[in-house]
N, CA, C and O of each residue as an XYZ file, in Angstrom:
800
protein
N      92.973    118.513     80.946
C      92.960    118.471     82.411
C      94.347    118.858     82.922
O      95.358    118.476     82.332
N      94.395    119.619     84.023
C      95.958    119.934     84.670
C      96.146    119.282     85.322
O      95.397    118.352     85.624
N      97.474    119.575     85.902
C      98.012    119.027     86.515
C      97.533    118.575     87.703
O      97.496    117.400     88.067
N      97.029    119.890     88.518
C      97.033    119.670     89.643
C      95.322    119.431     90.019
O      94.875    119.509     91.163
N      94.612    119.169     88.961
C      92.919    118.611     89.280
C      93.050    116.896     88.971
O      92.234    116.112     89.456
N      94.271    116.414     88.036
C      94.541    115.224     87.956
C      95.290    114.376     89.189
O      95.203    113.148     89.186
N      96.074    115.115     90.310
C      96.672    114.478     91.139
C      96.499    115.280     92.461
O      96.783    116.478     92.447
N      96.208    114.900     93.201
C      95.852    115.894     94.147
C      96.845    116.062     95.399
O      96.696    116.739     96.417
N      97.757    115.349     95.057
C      99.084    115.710     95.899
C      99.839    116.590     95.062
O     100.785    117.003     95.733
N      99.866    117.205     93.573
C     100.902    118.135     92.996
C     101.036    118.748     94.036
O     102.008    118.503     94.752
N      99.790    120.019     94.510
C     100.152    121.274     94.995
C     100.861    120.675     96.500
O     101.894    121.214     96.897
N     100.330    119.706     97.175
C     100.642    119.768     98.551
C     101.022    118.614     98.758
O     100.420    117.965     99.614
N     102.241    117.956     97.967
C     102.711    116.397     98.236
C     102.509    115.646     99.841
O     102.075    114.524    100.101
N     103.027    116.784    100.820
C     103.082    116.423    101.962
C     101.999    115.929    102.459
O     102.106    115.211    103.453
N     100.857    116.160    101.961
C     100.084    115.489    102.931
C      99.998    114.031    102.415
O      99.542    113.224    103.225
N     100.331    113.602    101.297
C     100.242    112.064    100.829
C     100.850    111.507    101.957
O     101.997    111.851    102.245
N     100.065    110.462    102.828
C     100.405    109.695    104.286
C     101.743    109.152    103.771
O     101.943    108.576    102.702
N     102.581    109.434    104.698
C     103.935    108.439    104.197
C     103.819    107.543    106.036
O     103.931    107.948    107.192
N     103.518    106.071    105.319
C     103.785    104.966    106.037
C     104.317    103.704    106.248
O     104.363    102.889    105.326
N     104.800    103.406    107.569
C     105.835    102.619    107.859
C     105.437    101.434    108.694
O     104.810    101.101    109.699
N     106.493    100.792    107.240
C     106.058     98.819    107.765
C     107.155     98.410    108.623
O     108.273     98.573    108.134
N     107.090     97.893    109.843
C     107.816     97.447    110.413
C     107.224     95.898    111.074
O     106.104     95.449    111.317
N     108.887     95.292    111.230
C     108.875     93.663    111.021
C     110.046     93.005    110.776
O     110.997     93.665    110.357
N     110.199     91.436    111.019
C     111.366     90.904    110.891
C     111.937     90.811    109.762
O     111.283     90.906    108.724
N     112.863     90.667    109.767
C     113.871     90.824    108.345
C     114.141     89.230    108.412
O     114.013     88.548    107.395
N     114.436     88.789    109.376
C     114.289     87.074    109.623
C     113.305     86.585    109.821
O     112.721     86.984    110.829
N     112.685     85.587    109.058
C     110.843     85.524    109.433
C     110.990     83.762    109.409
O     110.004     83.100    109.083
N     111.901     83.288    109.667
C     111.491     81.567    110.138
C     110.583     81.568    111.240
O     109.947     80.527    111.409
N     110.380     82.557    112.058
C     109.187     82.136    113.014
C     107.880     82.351    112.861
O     106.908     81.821    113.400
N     108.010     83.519    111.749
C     106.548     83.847    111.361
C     105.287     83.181    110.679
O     104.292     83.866    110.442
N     105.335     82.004    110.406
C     104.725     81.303    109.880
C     104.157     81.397    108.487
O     104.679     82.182    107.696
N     102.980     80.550    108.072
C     102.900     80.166    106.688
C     102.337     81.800    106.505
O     103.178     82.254    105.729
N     101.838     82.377    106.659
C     100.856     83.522    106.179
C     101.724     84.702    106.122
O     101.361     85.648    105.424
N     102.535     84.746    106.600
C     103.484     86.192    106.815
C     103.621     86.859    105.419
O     103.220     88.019    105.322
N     104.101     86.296    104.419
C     104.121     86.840    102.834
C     103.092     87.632    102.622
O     102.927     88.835    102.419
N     102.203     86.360    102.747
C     100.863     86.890    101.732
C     100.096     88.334    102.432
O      99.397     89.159    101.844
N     100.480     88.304    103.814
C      99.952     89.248    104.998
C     100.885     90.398    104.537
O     100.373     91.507    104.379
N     101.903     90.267    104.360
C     102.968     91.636    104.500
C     102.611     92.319    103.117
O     102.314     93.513    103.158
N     102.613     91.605    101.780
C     102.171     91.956    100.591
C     100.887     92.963    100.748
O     100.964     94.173    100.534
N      99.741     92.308    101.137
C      98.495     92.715    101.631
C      98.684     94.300    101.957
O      98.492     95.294    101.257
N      99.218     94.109    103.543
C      99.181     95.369    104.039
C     100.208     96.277    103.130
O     100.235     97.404    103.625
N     100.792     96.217    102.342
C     101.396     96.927    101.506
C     100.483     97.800    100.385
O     100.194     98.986    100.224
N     100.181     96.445     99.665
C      99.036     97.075     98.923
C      97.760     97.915     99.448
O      97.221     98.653     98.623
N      97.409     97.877    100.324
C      96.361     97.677    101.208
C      97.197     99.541    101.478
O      96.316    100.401    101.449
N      98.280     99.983    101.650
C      98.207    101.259    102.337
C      98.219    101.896    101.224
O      97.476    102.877    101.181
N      99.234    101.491     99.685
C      98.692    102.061     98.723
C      97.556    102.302     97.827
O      97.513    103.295     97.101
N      96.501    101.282     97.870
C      95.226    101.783     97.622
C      94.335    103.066     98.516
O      93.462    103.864     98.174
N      94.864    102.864     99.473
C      94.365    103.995    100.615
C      95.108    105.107    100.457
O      94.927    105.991    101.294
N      95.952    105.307     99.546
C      96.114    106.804     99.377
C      97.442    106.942    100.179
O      97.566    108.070    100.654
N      98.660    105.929    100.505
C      99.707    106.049    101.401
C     101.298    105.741    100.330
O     101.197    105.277     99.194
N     102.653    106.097    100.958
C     103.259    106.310    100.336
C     104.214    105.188    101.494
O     104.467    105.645    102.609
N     104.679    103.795    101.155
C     104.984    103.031    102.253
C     106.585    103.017    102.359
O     107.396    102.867    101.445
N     106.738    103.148    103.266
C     108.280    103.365    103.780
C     109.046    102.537    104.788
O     108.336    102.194    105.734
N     110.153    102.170    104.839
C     110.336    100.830    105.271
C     111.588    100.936    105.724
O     112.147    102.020    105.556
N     112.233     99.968    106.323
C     113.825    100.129    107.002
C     114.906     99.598    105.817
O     116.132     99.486    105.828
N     113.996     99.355    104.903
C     115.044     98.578    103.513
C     115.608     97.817    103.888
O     116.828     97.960    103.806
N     115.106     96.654    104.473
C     115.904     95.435    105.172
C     114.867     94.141    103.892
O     114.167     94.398    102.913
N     115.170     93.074    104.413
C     114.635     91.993    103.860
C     113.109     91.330    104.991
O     112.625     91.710    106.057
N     112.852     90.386    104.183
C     111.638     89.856    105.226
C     110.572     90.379    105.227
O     110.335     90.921    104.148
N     109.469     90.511    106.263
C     108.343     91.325    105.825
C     108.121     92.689    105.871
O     106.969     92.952    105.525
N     108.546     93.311    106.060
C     109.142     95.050    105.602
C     109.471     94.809    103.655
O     108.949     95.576    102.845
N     110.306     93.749    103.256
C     110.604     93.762    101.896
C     109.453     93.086    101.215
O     109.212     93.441    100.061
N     108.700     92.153    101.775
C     107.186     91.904    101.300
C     106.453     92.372    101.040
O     105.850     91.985    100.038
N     105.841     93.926    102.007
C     105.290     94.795    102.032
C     105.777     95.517    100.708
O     105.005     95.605     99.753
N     106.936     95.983    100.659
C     107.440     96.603     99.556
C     106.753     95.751     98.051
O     105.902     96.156     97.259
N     107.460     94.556     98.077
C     106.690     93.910     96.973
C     105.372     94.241     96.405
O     105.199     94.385     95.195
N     103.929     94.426     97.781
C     103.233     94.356     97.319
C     102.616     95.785     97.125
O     101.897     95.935     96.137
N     102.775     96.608     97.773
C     102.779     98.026     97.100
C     103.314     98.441     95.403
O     102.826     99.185     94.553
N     104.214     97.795     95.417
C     104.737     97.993     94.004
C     103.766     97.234     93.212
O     103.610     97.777     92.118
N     103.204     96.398     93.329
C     102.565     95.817     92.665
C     101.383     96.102     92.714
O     100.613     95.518     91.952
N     101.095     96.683     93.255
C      99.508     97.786     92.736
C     100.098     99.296     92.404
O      99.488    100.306     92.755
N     101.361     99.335     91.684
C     101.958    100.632     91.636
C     102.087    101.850     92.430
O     101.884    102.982     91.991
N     102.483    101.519     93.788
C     102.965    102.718     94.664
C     103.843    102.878     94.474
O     104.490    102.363     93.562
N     104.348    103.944     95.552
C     106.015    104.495     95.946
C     106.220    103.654     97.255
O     105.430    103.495     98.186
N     107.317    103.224     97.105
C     108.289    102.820     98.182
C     109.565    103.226     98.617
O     110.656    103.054     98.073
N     109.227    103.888     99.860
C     111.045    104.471    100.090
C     111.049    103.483    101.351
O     110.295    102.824    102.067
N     112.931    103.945    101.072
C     113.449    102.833    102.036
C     114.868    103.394    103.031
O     115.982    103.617    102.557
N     114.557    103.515    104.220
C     115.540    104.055    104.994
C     116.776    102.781    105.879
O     116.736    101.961    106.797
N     117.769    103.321    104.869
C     118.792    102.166    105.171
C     119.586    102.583    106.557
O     119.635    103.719    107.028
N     120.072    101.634    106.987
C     121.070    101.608    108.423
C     122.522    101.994    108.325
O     123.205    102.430    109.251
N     123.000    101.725    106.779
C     124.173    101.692    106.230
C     124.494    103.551    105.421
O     123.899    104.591    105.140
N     125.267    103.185    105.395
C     125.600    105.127    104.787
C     125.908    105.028    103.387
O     126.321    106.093    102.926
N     125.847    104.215    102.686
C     126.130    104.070    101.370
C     125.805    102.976    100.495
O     125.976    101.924    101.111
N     125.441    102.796     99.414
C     125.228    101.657     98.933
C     125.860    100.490     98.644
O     125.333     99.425     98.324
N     126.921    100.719     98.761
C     127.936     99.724     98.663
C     127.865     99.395    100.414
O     127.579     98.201    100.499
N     127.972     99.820    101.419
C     127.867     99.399    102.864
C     126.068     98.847    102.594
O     125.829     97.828    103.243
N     125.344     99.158    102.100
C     123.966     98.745    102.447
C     124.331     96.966    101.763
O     124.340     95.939    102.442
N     124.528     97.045    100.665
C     124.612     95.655     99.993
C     126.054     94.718    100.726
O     125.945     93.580    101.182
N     127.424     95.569    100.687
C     127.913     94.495    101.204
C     128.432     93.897    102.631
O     128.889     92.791    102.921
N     128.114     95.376    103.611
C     128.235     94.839    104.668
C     126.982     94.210    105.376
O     126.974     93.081    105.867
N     126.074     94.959    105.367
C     124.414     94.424    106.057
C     123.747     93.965    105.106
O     122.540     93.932    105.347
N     124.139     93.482    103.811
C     123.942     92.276    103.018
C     121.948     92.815    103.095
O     121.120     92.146    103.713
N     121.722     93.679    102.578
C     120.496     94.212    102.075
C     119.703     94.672    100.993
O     120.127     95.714    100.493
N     118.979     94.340    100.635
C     118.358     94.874     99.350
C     117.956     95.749     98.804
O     117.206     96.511     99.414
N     118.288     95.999     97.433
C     117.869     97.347     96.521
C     116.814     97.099     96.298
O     116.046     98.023     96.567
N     116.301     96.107     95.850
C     114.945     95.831     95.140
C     113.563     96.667     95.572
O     113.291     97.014     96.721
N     112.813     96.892     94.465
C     111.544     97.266     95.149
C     111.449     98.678     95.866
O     110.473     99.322     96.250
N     112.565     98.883     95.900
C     112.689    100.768     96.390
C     113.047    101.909     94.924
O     113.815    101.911     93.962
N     112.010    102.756     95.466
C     111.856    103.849     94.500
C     112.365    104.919     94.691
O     112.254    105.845     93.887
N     113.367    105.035     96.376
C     114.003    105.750     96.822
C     114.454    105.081     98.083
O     113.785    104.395     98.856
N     116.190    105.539     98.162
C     116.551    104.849     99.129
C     117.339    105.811     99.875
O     118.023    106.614     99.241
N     117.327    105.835    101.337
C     118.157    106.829    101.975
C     119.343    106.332    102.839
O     119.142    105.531    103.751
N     120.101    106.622    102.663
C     121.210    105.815    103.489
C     121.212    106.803    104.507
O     121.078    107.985    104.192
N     121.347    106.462    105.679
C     121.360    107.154    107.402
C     122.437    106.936    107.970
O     122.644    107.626    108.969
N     123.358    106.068    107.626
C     124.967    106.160    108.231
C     124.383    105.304    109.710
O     125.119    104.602    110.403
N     123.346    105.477    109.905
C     123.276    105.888    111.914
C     123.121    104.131    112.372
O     122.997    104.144    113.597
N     123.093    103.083    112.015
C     122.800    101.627    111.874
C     121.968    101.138    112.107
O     121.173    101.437    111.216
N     121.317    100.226    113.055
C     119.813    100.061    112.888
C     119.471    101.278    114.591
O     119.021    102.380    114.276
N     119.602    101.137    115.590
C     118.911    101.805    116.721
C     118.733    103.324    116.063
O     117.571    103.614    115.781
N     119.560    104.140    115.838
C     119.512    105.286    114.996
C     118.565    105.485    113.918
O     117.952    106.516    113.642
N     118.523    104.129    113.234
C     117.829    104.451    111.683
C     116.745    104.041    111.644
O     115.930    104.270    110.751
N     116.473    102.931    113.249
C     114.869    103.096    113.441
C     114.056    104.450    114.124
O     112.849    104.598    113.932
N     114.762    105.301    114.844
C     114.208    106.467    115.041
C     113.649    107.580    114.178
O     112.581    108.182    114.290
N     114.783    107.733    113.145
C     114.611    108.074    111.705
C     113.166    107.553    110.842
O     112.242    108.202    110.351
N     113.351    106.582    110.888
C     112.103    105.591    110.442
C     111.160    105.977    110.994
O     110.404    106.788    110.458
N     111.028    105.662    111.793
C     109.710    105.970    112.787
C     109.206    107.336    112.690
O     108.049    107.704    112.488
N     110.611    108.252    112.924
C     109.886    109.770    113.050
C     109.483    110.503    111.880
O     108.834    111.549    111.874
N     109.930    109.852    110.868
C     109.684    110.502    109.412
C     108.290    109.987    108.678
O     107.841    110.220    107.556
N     107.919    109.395    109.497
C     105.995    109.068    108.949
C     104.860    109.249    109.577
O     104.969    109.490    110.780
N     103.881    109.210    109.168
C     102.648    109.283    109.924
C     102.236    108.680    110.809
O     101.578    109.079    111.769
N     102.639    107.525    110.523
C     101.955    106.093    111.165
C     103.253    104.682    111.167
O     104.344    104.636    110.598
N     102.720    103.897    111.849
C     103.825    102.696    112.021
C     103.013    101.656    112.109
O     102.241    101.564    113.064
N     103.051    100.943    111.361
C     102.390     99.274    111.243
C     103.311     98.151    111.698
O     104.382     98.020    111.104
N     103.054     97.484    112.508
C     103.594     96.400    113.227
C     102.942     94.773    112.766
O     101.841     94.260    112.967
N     104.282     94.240    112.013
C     103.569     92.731    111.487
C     104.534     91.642    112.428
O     104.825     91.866    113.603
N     104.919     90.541    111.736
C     105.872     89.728    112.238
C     106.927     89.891    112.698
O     107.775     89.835    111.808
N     107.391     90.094    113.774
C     108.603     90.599    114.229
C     109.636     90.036    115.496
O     109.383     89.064    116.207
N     110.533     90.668    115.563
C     111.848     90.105    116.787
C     112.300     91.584    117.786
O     111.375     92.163    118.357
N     113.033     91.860    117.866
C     113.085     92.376    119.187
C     113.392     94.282    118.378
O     113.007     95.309    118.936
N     114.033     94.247    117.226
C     114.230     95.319    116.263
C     112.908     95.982    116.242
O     112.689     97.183    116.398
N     111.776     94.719    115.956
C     110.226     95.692    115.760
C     109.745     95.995    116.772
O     108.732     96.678    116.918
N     110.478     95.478    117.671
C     109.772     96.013    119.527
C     110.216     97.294    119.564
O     109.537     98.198    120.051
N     111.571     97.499    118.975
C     112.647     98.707    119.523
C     111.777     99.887    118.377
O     111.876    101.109    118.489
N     111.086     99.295    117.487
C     110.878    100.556    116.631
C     109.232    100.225    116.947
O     108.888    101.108    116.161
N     108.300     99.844    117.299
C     107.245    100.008    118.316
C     107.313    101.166    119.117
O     106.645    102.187    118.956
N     108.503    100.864    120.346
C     108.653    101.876    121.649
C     108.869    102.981    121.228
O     108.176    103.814    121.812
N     109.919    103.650    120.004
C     109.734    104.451    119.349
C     108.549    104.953    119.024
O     108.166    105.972    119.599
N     108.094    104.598    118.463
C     106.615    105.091    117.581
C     105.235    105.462    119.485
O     104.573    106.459    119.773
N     105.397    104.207    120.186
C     105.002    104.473    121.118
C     105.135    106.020    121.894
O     104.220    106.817    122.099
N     106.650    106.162    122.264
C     107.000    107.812    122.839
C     106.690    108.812    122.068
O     106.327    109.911    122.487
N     106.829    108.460    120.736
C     106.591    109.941    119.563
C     105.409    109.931    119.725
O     105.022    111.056    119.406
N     104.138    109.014    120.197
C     102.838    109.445    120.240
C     102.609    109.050    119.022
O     101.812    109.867    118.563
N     102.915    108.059    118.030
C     102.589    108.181    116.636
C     101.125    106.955    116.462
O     100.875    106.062    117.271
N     100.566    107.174    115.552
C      99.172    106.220    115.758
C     100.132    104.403    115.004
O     100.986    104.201    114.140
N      99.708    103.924    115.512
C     100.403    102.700    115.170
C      99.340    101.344    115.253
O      98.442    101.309    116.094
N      99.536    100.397    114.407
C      98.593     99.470    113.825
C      99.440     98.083    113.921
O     100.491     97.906    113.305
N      98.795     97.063    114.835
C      99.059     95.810    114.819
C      98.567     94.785    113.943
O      97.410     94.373    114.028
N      99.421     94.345    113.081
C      98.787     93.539    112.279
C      99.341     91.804    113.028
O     100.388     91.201    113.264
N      97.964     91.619    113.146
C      97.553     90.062    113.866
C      97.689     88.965    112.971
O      97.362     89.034    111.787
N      98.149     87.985    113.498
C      97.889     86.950    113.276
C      98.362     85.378    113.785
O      99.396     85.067    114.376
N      97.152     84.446    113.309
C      97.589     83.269    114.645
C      98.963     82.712    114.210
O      99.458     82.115    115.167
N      99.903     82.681    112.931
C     100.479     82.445    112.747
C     101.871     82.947    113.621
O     102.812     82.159    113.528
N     102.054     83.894    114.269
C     102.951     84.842    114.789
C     102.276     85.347    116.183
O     101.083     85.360    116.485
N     103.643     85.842    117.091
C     103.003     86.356    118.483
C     103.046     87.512    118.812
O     102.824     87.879    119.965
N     103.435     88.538    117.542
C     104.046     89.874    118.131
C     102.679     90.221    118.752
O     102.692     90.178    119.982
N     101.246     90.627    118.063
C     100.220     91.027    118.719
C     100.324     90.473    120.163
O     100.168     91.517    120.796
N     100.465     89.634    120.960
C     100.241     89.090    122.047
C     100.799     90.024    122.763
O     100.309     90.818    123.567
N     102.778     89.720    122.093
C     103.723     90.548    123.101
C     103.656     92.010    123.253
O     104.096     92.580    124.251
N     102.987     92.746    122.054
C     103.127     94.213    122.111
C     101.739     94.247    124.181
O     101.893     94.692    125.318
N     100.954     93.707    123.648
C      99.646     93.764    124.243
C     100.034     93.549    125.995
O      99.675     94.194    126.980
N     101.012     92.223    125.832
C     101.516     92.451    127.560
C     102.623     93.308    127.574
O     103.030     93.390    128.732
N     103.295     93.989    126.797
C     104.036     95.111    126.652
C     102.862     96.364    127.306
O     102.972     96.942    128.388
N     102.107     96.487    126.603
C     101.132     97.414    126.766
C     100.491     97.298    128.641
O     100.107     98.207    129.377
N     100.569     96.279    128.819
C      99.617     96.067    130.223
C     100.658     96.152    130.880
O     100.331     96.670    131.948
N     101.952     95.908    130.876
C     102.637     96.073    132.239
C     103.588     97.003    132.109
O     104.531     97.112    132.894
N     103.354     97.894    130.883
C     103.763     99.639    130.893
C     102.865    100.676    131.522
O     103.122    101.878    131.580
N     101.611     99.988    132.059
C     100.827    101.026    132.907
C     100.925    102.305    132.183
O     101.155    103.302    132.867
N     100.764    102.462    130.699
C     100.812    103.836    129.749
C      99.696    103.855    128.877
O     100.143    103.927    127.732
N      98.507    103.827    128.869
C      97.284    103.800    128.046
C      97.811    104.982    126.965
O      98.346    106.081    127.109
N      97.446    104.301    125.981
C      97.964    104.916    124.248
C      96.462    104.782    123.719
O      95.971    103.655    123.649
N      95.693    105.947    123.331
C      94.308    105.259    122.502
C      94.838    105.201    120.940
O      94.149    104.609    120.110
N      96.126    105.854    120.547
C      96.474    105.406    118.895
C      97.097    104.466    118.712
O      98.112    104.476    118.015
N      96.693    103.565    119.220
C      97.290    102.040    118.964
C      95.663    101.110    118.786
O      94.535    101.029    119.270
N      96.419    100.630    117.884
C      94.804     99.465    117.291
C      95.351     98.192    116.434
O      96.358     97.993    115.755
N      94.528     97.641    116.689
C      94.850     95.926    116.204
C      93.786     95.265    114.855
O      92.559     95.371    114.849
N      94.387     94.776    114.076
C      93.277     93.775    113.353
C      93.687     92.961    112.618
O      94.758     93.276    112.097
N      93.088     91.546    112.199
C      93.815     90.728    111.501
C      93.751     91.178    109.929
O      94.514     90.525    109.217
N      93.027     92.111    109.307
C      92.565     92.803    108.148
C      93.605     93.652    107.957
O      94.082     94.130    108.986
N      94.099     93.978    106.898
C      95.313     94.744    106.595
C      94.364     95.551    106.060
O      94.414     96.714    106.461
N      93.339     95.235    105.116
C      92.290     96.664    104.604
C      91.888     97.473    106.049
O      92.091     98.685    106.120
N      91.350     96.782    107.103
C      90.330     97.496    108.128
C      91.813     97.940    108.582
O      91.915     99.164    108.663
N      92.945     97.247    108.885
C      93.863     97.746    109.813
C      94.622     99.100    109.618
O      95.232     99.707    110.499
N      94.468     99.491    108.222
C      94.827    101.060    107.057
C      94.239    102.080    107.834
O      94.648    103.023    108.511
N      92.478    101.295    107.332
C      91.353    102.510    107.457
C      91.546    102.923    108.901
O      91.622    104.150    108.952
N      91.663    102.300    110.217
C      91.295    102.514    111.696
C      92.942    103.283    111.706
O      93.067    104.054    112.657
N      93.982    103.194    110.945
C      95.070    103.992    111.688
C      95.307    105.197    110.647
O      96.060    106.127    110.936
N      94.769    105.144    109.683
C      94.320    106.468    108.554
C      93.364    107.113    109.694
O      94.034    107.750    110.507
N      92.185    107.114    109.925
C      91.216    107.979    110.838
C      92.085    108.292    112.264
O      91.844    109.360    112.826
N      93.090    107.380    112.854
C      94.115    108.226    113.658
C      94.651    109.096    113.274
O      94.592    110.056    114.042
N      95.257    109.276    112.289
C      96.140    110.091    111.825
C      95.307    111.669    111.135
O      95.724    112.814    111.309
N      94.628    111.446    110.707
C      93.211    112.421    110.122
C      92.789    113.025    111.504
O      92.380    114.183    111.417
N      92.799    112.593    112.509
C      92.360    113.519    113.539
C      93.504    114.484    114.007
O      93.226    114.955    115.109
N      94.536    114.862    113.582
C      96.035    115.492    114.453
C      95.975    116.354    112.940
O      95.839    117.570    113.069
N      96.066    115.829    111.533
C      96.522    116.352    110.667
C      96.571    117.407    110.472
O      95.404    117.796    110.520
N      97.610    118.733    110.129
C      97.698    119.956    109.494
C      96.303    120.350    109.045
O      95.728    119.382    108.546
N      95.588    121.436    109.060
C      94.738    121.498    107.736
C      95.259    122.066    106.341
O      96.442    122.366    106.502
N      94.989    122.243    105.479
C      95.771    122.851    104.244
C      95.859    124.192    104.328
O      94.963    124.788    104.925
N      97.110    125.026    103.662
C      96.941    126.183    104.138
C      96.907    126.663    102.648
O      97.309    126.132    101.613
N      96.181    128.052    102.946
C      94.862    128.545    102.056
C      95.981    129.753    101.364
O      96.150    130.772    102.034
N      96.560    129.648    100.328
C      97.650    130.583    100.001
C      96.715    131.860     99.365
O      97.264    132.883     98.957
């Protein structure tokens, strides 16, 4: 068997979804479920055929990472810091669990734009005011973006009166407490815009 009937990203890597977990890096507010939720949707984008990408911070962005790796995906990770020695000892951040790491120099407002604009999609879990700022992002780029719910945490609430008193109707924005259903509904966003393959 070759190469390229065994993997079906050889010829055209790019289209393998590259997607982005965003979320607190501080999660004392997020409650008991946040782990097991961030793991989930991790795994949950790599069974679906996604390549998960993250701000390389700690918390549930580094959960997510965990659990992708652990059903054997790729995880890249776009740092705030310009070097590895600034990633670990000034913003005190983690290597772990990344299979590629990019340092952006640009710090976090910069390196969430980066983030945001370099994927398909943006998943929204437990978060503080960083995952709002890389929300609104993903919001202006038009990018399809996925709320992951739960009663444990309020971001779903706040994005939602975010949403109502921005008077800006977005139909690629969708919610669910399912990290499986929450993949599939922002995979079929993204499948409707996609490139088609080009026919060499």
């Amino acid at each position: 068997m070759d190469i390229l009937s065994s993997n079906p990203y050889a010829k055209h890597g790019h289209r393998q979804l590259k997607l982005c977990v965003s979320g607190a890096a501080e999660t004392g507010h997020c409650g008991p479920n946040a782990l097991q939720k961030a793991k989930e949707l991790g795994a949950e984008i790599v069974r679906q055929g996604g390549i998960l990408v993250t701000g390389a911070t700690t918390g549930f962005p580094l959960w997510s990472a965990m659990g992708a790796k652990e059903v054997g995906g790729i995880s890249i990770g776009l740092s705030p810091a310009a070097t590895e020695q600034e990633h670990v000892s000034v913003y005190k951040l983690p290597v772990d669990y990344m299979d590629i790491l990019i340092y952006t120099g640009f710090g976090f407002p910069m390196r969430d734009i980066l983030l945001t604009r370099s994927t398909d999609a943006v998943f929204i879990g437990c978060g503080r005011i960083g995952t709002i700022h890389e929300f609104t992002v993903a919001f202006e780029d038009s990018k399809p973006i996925g709320i992951l719910e739960d009663e444990g945490w309020e971001m779903g609430d706040e994005i939602k009166m975010i949403l109502e008193k921005g008077h800006r109707p977005n139909a690629k924005i969708v919610f669910d407490s399912d990290p499986k259903k929450l993949v599939q509904k922002v995979i079929e966003l993204i499948m409707k815009d996609k490139v088609e393959e080009f026919k060499i």
